[in-house]
C-alpha positions in Angstrom: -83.9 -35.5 -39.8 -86.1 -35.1 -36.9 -86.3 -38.6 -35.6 -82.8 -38.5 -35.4 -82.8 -35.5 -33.6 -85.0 -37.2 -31.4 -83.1 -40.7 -31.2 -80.1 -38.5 -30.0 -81.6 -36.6 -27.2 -83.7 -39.7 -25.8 -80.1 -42.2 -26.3 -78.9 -38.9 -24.2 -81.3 -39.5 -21.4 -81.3 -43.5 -21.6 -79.4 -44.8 -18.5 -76.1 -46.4 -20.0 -77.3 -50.0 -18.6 -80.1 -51.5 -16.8 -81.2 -55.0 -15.0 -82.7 -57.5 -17.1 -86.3 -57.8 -15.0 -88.2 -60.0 -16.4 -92.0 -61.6 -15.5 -92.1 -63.7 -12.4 -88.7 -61.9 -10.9 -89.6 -60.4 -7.4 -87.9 -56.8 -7.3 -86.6 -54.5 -5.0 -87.3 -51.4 -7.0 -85.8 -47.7 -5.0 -87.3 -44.4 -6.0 -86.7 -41.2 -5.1 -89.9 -39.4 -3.5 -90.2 -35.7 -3.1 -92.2 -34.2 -0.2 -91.9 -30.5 -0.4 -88.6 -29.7 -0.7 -87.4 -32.8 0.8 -86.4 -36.1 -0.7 -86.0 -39.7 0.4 -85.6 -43.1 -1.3 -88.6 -45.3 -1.1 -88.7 -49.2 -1.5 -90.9 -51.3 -3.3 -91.4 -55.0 -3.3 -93.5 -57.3 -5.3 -93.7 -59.9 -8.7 -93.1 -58.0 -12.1 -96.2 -59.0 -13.5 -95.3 -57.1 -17.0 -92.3 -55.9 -18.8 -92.8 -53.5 -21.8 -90.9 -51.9 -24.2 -87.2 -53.4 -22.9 -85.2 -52.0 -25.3 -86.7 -49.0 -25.4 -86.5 -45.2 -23.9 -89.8 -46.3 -22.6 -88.7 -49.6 -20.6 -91.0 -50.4 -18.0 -92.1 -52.6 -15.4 -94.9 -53.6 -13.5 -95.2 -54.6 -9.9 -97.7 -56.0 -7.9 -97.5 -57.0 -4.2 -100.2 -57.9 -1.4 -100.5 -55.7 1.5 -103.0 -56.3 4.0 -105.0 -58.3 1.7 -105.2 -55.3 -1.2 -103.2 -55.8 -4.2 -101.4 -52.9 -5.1 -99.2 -52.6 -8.7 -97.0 -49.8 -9.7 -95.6 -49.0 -12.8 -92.0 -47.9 -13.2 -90.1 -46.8 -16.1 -86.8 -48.3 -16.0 -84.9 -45.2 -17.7 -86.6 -42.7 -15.4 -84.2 -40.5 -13.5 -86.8 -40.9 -10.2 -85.8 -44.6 -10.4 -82.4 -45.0 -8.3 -82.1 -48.6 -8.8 -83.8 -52.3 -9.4 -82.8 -55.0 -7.8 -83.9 -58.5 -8.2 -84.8 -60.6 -5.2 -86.1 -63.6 -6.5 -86.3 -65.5 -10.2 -89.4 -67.6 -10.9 -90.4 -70.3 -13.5 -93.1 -68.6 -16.1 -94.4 -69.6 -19.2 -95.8 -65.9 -20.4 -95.0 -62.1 -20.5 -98.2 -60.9 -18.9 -98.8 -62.9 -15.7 -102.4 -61.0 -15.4 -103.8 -64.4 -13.3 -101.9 -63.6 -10.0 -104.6 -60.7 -9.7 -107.5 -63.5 -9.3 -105.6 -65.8 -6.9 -104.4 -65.7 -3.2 -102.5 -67.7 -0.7 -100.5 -70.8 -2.4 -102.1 -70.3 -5.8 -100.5 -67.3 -6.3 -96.8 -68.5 -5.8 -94.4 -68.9 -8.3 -92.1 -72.0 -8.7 -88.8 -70.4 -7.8 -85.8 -70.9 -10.2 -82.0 -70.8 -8.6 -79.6 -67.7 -10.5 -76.9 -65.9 -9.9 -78.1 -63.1 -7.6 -74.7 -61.3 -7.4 -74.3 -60.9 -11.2 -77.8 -60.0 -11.9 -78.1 -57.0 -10.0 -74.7 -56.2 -10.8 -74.7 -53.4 -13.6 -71.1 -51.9 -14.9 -71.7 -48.4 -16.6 -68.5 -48.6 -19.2 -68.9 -45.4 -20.2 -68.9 -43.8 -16.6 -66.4 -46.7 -15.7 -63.8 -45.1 -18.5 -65.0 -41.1 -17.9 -64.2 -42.0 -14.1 -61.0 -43.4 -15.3 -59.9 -40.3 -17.4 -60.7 -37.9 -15.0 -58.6 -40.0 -12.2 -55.4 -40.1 -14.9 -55.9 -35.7 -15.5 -55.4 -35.3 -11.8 -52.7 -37.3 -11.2 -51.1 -35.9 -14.1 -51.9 -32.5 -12.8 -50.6 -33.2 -9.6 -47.5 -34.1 -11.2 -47.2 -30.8 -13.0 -47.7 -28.9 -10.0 -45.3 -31.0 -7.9 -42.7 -30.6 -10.7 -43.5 -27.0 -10.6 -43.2 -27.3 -6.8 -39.6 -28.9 -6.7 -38.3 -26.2 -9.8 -39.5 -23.2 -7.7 -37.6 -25.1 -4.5 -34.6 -25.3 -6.2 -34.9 -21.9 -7.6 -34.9 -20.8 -3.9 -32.3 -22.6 -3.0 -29.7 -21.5 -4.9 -30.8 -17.9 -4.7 -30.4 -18.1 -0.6 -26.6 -19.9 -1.7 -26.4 -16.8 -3.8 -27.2 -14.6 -1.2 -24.7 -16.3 1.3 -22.2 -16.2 -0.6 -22.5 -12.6 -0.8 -22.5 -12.0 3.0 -19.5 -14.0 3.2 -17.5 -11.6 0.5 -18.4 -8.9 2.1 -17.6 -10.1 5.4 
């Protein structure tokens, strides 16, 4: 009873869809970063040099990119809400999951042969279930907006023939 307690709240939290990263793709991946009370959206670019846990609450990726000479690898939870979005740059040719070698190479050993893909309908995710709640929400307030201007026109109407009424009245007595 409890684990399904617990599947419900972390399906709850799960982000409805996510991109398919896999080792060897170069990412784009855009956090949110708090300073204080501030918050901005930081980039990160490098090789996924690990994927875990892909259909899991706990998806995650690791990056790893060169600057200045250091490597430097992040790891980022693909569910987390701090994660605004991954994007995939590049898709490269490998043979494994855990592509722990780039740490020991530089220069031209550490490229990746570079596959051709669809870039446009990788990164493009459709949430259906926001899609359809957007959807619903669009069809209420147009149908309230009807209401009201049918409410509108009766009450104009209404109006109307009371100020007839009262016309008539000033002409009979005239």
């Amino acid at each position: 009873m409890s684990f399904e307690l617990i599947k419900k709240v972390n399906d709850a939290q799960k982000k409805q869809q996510v991109v398919d990263a896999r080792s060897g793709d170069t990412v784009r991946v855009y956090q949110k970063i708090r300073e204080g009370n501030k918050e901005r959206i930081q980039m990160f670019e490098g090789v996924v040099i690990r994927t875990d846990n892909k259909s899991s609450q706990t998806s995650r990726i690791t990056v790893r990119k060169v600057t200045s000479g250091v490597g430097v690898e992040k790891s980022f939870l693909l569910h987390s809400p701090l994660v605004e979005r991954v994007e995939i740059v590049r898709r490269a040719k490998v043979r494994r999951n855990y592509l722990s070698f780039l740490r020991n190479r530089s220069g031209k050993s550490a490229r990746l042969t570079s596959v051709n893909f669809d870039r446009a309908a990788v990164n493009d995710i459709h949430d259906a279930k926001a899609e359809a709640e957007a959807e619903r929400l669009k069809e209420e307030a147009a149908a309230a907006a009807a209401e009201k201007q049918a409410e509108a026109d009766k009450a104009q109407a209404e109006l109307e023939a009371k100020q007839k009424a009262v016309e008539e009245a000033h002409k009979e007595n005239a």
